[in-house]
C-alpha positions in Angstrom: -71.8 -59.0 -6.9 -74.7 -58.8 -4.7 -76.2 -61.9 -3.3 -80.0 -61.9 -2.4 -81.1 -65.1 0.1 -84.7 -64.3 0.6 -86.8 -67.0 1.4 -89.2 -66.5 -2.1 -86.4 -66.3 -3.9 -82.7 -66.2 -4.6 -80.5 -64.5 -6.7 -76.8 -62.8 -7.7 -76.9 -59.4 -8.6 -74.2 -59.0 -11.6 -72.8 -55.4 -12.0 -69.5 -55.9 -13.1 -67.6 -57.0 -16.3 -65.2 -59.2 -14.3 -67.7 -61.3 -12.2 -69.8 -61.8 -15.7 -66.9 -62.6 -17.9 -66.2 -65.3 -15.1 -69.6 -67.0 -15.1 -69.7 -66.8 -19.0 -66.6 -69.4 -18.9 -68.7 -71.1 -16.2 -72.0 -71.3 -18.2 -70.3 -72.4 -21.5 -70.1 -76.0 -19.4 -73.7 -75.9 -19.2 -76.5 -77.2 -21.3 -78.6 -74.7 -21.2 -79.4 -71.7 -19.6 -83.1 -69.7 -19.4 -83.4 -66.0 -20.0 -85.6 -62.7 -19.9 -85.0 -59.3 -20.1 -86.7 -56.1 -18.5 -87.2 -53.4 -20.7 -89.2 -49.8 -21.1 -90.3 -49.8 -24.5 -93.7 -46.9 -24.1 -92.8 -44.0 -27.1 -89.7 -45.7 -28.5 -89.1 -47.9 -31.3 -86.8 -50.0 -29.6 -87.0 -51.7 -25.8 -84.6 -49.5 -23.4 -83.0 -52.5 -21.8 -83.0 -52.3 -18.1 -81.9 -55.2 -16.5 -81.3 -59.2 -18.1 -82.2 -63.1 -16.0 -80.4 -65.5 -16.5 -81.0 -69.0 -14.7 -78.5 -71.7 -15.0 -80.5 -74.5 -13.4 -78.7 -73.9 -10.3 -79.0 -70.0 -9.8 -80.9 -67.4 -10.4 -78.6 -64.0 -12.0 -79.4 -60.5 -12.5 -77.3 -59.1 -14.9 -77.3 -54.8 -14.7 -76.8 -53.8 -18.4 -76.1 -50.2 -17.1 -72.9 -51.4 -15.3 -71.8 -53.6 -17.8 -69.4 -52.5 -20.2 -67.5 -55.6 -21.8 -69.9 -57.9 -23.6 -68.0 -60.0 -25.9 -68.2 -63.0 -24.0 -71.8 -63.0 -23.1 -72.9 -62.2 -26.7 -70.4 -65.4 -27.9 -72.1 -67.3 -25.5 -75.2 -66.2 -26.8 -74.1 -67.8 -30.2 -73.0 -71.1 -28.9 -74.7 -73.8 -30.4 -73.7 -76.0 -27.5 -75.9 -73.9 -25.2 -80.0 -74.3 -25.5 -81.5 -70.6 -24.7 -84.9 -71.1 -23.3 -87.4 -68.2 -22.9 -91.0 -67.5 -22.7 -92.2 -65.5 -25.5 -89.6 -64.2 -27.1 -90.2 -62.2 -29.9 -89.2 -59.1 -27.9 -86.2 -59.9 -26.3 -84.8 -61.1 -29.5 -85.7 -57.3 -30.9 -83.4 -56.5 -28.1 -80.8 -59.0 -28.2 -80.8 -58.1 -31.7 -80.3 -53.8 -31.5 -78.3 -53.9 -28.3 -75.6 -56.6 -29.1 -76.0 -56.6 -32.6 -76.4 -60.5 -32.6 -79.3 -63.2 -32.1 -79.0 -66.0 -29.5 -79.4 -69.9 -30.9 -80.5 -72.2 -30.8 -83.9 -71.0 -29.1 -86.2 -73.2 -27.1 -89.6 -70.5 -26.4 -91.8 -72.4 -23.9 -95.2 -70.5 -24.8 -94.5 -72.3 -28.8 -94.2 -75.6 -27.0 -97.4 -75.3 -25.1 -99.1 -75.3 -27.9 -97.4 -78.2 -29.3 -98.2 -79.7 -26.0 -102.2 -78.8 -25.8 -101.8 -76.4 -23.1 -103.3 -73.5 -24.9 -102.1 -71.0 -27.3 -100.0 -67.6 -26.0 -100.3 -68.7 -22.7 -98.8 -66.3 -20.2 -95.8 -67.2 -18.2 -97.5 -66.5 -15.2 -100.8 -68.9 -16.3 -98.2 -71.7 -17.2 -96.2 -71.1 -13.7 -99.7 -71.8 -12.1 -100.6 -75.1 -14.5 -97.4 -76.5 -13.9 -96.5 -75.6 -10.1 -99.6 -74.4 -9.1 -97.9 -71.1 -8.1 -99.1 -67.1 -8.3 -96.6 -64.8 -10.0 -97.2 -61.4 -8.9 -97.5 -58.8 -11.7 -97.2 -55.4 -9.8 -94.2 -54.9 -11.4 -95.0 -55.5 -14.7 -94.5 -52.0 -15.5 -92.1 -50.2 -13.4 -89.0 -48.7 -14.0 -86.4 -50.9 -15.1 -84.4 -47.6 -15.9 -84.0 -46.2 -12.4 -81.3 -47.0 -10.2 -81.1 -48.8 -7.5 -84.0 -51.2 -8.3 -86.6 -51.8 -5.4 -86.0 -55.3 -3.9 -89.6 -56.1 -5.0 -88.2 -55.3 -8.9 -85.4 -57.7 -8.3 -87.6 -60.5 -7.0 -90.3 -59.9 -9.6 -87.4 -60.4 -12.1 -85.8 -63.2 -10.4 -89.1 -65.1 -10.7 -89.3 -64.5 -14.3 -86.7 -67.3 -15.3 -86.6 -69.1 -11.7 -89.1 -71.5 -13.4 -87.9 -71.4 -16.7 -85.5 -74.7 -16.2 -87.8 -77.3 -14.8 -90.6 -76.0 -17.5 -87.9 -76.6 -19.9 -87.0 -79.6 -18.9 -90.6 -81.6 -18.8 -91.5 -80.0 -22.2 -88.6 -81.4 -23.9 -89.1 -85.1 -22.5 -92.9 -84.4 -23.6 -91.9 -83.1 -27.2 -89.8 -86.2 -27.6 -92.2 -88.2 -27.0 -94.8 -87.1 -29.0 -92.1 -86.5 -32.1 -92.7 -83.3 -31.6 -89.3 -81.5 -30.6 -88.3 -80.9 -34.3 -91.3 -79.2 -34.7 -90.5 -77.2 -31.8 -87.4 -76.1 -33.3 -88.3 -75.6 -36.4 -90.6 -72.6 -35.3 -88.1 -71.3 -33.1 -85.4 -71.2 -35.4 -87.9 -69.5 -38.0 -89.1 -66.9 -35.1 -85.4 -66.2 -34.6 -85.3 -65.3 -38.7 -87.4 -63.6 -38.9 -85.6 -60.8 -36.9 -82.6 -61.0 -39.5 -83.6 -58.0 -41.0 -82.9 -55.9 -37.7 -79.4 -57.4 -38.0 -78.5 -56.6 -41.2 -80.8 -53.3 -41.5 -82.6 -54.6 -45.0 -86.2 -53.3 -45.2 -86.3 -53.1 -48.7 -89.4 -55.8 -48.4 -91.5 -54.1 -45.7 -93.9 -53.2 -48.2 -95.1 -56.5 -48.7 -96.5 -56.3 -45.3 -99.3 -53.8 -46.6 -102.1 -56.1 -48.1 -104.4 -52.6 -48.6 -102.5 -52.3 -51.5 -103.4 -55.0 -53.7 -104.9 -52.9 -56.2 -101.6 -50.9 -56.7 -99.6 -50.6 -60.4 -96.1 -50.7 -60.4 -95.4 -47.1 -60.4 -97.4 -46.7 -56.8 -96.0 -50.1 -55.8 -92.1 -48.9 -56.3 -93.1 -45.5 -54.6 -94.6 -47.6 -51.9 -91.5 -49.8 -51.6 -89.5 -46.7 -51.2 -91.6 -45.0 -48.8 -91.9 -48.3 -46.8 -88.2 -49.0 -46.2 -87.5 -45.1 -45.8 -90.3 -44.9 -42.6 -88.4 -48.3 -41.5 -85.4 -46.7 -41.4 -86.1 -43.4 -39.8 -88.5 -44.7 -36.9 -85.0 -46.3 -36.3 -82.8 -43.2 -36.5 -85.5 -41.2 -34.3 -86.0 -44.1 -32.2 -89.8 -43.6 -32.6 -92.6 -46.3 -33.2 -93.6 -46.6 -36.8 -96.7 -45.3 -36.4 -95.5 -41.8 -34.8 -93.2 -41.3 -38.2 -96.2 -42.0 -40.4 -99.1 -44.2 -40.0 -99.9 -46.9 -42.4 -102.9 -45.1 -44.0 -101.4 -42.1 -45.2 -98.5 -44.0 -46.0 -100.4 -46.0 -48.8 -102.6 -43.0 -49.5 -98.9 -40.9 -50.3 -98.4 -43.9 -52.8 -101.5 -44.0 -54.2 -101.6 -40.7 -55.3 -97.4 -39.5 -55.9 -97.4 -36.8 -54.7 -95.6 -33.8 -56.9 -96.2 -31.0 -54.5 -96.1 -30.2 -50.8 -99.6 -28.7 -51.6 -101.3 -32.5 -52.4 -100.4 -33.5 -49.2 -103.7 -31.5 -48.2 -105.6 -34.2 -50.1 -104.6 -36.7 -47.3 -106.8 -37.6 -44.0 -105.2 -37.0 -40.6 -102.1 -36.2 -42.0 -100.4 -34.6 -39.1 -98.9 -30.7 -40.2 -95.8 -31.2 -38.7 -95.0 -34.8 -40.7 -95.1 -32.2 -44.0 -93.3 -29.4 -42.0 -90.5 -31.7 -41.5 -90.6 -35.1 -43.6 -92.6 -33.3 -46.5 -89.6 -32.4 -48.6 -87.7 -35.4 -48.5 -91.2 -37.6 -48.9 -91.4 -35.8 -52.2 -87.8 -36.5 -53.0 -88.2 -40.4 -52.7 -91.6 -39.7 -54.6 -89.7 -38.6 -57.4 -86.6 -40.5 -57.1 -89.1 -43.6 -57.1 -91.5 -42.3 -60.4 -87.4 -41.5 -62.6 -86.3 -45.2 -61.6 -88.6 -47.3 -60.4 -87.7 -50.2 -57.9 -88.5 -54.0 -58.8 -91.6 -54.6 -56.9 -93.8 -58.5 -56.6 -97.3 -58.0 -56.9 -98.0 -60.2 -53.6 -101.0 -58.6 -52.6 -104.5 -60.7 -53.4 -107.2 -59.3 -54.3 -110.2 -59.3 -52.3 -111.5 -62.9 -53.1 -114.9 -63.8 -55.0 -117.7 -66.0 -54.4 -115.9 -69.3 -55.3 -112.4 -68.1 -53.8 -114.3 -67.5 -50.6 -115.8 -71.1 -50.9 -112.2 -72.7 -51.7 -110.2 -70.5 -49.3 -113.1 -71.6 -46.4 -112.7 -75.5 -47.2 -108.7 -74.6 -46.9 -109.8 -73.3 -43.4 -112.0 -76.4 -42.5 -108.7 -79.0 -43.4 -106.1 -77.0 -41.0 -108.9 -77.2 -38.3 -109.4 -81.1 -38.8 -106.0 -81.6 -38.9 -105.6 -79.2 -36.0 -108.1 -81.2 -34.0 -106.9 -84.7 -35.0 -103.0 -83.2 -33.0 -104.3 -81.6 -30.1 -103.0 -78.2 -31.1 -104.2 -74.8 -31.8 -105.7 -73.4 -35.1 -103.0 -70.7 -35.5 -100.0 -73.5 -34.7 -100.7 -75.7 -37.5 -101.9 -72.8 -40.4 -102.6 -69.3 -39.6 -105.0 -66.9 -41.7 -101.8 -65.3 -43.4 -100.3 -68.8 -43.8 -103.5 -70.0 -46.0 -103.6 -67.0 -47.8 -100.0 -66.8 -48.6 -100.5 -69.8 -50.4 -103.7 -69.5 -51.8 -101.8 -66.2 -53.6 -99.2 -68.2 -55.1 -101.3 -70.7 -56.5 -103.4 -67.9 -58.1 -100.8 -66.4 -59.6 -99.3 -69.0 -60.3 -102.5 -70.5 -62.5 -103.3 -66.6 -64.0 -100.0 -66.9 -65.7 -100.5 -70.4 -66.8 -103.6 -69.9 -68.2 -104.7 -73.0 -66.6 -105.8 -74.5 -63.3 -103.4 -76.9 -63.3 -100.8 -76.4 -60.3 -96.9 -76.8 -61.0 -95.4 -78.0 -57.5 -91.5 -77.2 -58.9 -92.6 -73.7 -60.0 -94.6 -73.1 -57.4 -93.7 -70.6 -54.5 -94.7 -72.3 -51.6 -94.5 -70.4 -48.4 -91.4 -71.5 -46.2 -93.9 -72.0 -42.8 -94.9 -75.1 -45.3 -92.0 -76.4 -46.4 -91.5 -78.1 -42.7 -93.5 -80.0 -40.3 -96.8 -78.6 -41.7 -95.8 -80.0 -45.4 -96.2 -83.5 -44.9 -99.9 -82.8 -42.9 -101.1 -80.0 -45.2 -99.7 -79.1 -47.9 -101.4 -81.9 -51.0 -104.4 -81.2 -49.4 -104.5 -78.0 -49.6 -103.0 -77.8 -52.7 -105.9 -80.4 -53.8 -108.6 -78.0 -52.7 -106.9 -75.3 -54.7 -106.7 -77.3 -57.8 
């Protein structure tokens, strides 16, 4: 263990399975505990984790993932429910959290979620709330070196070190605010829901990333199950390569491969910027899941809306107008309270909902309501909304 006492900073330098096993005991006494990682992630699919912060309140840590080799107690630590995990934007360390130790810390406390909730603007940077808060500059030079090379520069560890030295006091003035307002549920609502939604990685199920592909709304359910298949199947192998999505296949000839099911290596030709080498090597087995898909289709959802008409356009813009009164009214942002895809989620359901019905009349108990309402945002939005959609 390495101690750094410089006079921006301080931290312990963790590189050994017996010094962390020991402050895991140590920590599990704690209430909470902010974290970070530093990670490559430039032609991969997932982040190549070079280095994890931890601050305890007390201290910051630098935990070296390359020299760690026992990681049972850390990730159970992870897990306790006991323990708060705060961190600033989080979406990507939980992607690695989630591929390296196969688990997902919780409960979750982002501080970027609860500056909205607090009307200090929406994805603010850690370094612009650092500034707003203490009035301090975070340098940035770091930003993207090599968290892969060993040693790290002293100016890497420092620039780490600062990353979560903050974290704690942030924490702690949020959560009084958030209680105050009645707004700490809210808080962990989201963050729990954020943490879900990378339950997926865990459990390798991508049997629903096709729903993420609105361009296909006008899809029957022959191209739909092919799309399904080919969906989950480029999910999977950006995985096994360890390549980004978009490298395997990009979304256009994805949907255009569906659209047209393929029988032959030959119609691939048909396709625009359809990189040779994707048939050279993926062609074959592309046409296999064609086929497979066309003999026994998969169940599919027809999800997708259509592109909306005149008086859609109307309804769906008055839906708009009510989020941003009601967004205005709690002093937080437009994208907090009811995203784009939010609205439109539910303005699907009740369209589908009615075209089956044969009637404008909307059945709550039937009705599909997305699960971003079913919170907070239920008791704010949701008759309204559901009163404009009538």
């Amino acid at each position: 263990m390495e101690v750094n006492e410089s006079q921006a900073s301080e931290y312990l330098l963790l590189d050994n399975d017996q010094e962390l096993n020991r402050l895991c005991q140590h920590w599990q006494q704690k209430d909470y505990l902010a974290l970070d990682t530093e990670f490559i992630r430039v032609d991969s699919f997932y982040p190549r984790l070079g280095l994890i912060q931890v601050n305890d309140g007390e201290q910051n840590y630098l935990i070296d993932p390359l020299q760690i080799s026992q990681w049972q107690a850390f990730s159970e630590l992870m897990q306790a429910d006991s323990l708060v995990k705060i961190f600033h934007s989080c979406s990507e360390d939980l992607l690695v959290f989630a591929h390296v130790y196969k688990m997902l810390p919780k409960p979750v406390f982002d501080t970027q979620i609860a500056n909205a909730f607090l009307d200090q603007g929406f994805a603010l940077s850690y370094q612009n709330m650092v500034a707003e808060y203490f009035g301090h500059d975070i340098p940035k030079g770091e930003t993207r070196s090599d968290w892969l090379q060993r040693p790290l520069s002293e100016s890497q560890l420092h620039y780490a070190a600062l990353d979560v030295e903050y974290l704690p006091e942030v924490y702690r003035r949020q959560r009084a605010e958030l209680e105050k307002l009645g707004r700490l549920e809210w808080l962990q609502e989201d963050c729990a829901r954020l943490r879900h939604n990378y339950s997926d990685e865990l459990q390798q199920d991508f049997s629903q990333a096709y729903k993420n592909m609105s361009a296909a709304w006008s899809f029957d359910d022959a191209q739909l199950s092919v799309l399904k298949v080919l969906a989950q199947w480029r999910e999977e192998r950006a995985r096994e390569r360890d390549k980004p999505k978009n490298w395997i296949l990009r979304d256009h000839a994805l949907l255009a491969i569906a659209r047209i099911c393929p029988q032959e290596l030959s119609q691939f030709s048909k396709i625009e910027k359809l990189n040779r080498n994707f048939v050279q090597y993926e062609g074959k087995k592309v046409l296999e899941l064609v086929h497979e898909a066309i003999a026994h289709p998969e169940p599919v959802e027809h999800v997708f809306p259509s592109p909306l008409s005149g008086s859609q356009k109307k309804r769906f813009k008055q839906m708009q107008a009510c989020v941003r009164e009601h967004a205005e009214k709690l002093s937080i942002p437009v994208e907090v309270l009811g995203r784009k895809r939010l609205l439109m989620a539910l303005f699907n359901a009740v369209t589908l909902q009615q075209e089956a019905q044969g009637s404008q009349e909307i059945d709550k108990q039937s009705l599909e309501i997305p699960e971003e309402l079913q919170g907070w945002r239920k008791q704010i939005l949701l008759d309204e909304l559901l009163e404009i959609l009538q």
